[in-house]
N, C-alpha and C positions, 0 to 999 in steps of 0.2 A: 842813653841808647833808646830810640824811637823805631818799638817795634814795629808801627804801624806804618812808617815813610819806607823801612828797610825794607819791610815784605812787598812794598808798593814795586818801589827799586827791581827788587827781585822778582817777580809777574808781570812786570814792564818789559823788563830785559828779557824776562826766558819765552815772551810773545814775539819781542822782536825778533827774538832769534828763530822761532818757529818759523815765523814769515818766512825768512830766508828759505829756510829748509823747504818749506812748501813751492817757491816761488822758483827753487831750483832744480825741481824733481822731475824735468823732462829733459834738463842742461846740461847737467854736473859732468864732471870728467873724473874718474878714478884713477887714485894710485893705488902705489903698497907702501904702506913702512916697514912692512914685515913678512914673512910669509902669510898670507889671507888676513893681515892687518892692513883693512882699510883705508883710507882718508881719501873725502870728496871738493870740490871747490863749495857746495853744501855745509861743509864743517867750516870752512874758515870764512865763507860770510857770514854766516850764524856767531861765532867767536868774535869778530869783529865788531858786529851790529852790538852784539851784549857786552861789551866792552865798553864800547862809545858812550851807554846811556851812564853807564856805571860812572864813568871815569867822569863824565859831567856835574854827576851829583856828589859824589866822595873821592875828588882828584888822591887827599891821600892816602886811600885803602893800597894795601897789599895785593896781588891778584895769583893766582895758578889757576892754567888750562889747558886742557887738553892738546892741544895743537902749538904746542913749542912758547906756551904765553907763561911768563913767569918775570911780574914788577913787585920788585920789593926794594922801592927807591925809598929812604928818608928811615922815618920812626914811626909806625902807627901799630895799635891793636888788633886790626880789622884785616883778615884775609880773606876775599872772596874765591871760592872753588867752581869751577866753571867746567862744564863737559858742553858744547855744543850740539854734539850731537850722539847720542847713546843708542846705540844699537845700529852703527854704520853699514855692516852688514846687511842688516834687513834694509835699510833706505833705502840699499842701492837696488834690492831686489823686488821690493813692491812689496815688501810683507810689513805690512803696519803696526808693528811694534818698535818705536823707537822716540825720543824723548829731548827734549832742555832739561839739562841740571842744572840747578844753580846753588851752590851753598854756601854759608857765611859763618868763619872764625872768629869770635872775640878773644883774644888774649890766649889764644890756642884753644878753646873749646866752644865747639860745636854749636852755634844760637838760631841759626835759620836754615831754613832749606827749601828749594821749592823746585818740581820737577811737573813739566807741561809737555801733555800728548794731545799733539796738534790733530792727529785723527780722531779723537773723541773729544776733542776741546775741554780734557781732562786735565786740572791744573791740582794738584796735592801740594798744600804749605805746611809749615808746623812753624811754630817759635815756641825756642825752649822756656817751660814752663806755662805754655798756651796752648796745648795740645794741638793734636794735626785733622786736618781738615780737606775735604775735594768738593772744591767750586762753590767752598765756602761753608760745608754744612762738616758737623765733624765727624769724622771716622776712628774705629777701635780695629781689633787686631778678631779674628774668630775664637771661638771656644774648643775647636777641636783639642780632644785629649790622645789619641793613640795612633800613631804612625799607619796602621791599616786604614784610617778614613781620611789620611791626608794628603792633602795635595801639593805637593815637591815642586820644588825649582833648583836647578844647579845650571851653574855654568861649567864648560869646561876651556881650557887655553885655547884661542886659536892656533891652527895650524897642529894641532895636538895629534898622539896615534894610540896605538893598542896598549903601550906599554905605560903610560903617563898618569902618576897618581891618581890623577883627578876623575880617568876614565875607570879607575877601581872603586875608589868611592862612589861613582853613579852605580855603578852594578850592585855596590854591595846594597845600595839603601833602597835599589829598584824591587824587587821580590817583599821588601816591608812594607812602602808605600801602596797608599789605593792608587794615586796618580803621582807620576815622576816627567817634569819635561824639562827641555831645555829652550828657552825662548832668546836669548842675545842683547836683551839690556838689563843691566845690574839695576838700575836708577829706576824704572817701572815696575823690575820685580820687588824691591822694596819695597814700594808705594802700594803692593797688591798684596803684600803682606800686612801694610798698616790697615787699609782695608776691609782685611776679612776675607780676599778672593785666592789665596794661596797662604798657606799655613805655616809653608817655612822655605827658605832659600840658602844655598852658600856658593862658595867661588873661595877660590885660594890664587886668583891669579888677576885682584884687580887695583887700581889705581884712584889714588885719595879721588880726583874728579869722577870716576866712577860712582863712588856709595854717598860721600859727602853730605849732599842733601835728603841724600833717600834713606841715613842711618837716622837724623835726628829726627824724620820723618817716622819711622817705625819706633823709634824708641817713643813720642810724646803719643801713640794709640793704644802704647800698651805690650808693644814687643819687646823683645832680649833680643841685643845684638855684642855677638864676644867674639874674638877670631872663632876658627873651628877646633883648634887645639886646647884654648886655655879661655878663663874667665876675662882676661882683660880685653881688650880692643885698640883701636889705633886706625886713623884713616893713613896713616903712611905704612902700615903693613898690609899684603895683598889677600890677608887671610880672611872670611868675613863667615858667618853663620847667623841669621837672623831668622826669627820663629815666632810664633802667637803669642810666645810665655811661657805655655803650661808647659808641663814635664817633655810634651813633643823635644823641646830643646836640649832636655841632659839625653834624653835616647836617641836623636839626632847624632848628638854629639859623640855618642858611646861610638854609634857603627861607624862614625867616620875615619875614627882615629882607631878603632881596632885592627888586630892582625892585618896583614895585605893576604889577600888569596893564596 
């Protein structure tokens, strides 16, 4: 395994893909797949283009993405996780938070990750056991220790309303926290996690291409990343909680899963 071609691989692709997105941002046309779940012709040229280079250099990797992409022809160890475009909602609306995912499975765990925001021409890599890095120089996770000086990220479902778990858990941890937001990409909030620029995030409602890149991201800074219910973790469950490290993450975790109102 050749981390240094991999990650090349993967900042190639998640440029190309950006291109798109940028190249598309006066054009695009929207749907729904859902109720207020997005998808733009943005998303599937960006999927496309990151596809292509991939598929040139490692015909027989594995692939999952966002946009209906799932090749798992032949025998290989190598699953690439691919979101094109994270935070679809904001694209569509001019708010410049949104992102390339690109992640990569060896033999089912987690080795590469790399997530590129074309607005700050901000690219966050990690390989596992090589710690993580933005634009090349490396990044740790902050020191904050107690929920009153920290600064919160959650998402909630789309299309979500008053009654929905997820909108009980923001309330509960909103009154603890110094700062509580919600911003619309899993993939960046991670990476601002690894960072040092947000202290801790969770979602219960996202998809392996979702966190992929931006969990082995946070974990080689220095983060803890476990669903929000239990110690273990899983990019195929939607459950995610990631934090600095320090204690932030058990009393995170306390308020999340305590009583409901």
């Amino acid at each position: 395994m050749n981390s240094t071609e991999l990650l090349d691989t993967a900042e190639t692709a998640a440029r190309l893909g950006a291109k798109c997105l940028l190249d598309w941002i006066d054009e695009f046309r929207v749907s729904e797949k859902g109720r207020s779940d997005l998808v733009t012709d943005a998303d599937y040229a960006s999927q496309t283009a990151i596809v292509k280079l991939i598929s040139e250099r490692y015909p027989d990797h594995h692939m999952l993405g966002e946009e209906g992409l799932t090749r798992q022809e032949g025998a290989s160890d190598y699953r690439w996780v691919i979101d094109p475009l994270d935070g679809t909602s904001n694209y569509v609306h001019g708010f410049p938070y949104y992102c390339v995912s690109i992640g990569l499975e060896f033999q089912g765990e987690l080795v590469l990750g790399v997530v590129y925001d074309p607005n700050r021409d901000e690219m966050f890599s990690a390989f596992r056991g090589q710690g993580a890095k933005l634009n090349g120089k490396s990044i740790t996770t902050s020191r904050i220790l107690s929920l009153d000086q920290a600064m919160l990220v959650a998402s909630l479902p789309v299309g979500t309303n008053g009654r929905d778990i997820a909108v009980d858990r923001f309330l509960r941890v909103l009154p603890e926290a110094q700062t509580l937001q919600r911003t619309g990409s899993a993939a960046l909030n991670l990476c601002y996690v690894s960072a040092g620029r947000i202290d801790g995030y969770w979602s219960s409602n996202l998809k392996p291409w979702d966190m992929a890149a931006g969990v082995l991201i946070c974990r080689e800074s220095g983060g803890i990343v476990t669903s929000i219910e239990e110690s273990s973790f899983t990019i195929e469950t939607p459950s995610l909680l990631a934090t600095n490290g320090t204690n932030i993450h058990a009393d995170l975790q306390s308020l999340l899963t305590g009583p409901l109102f």
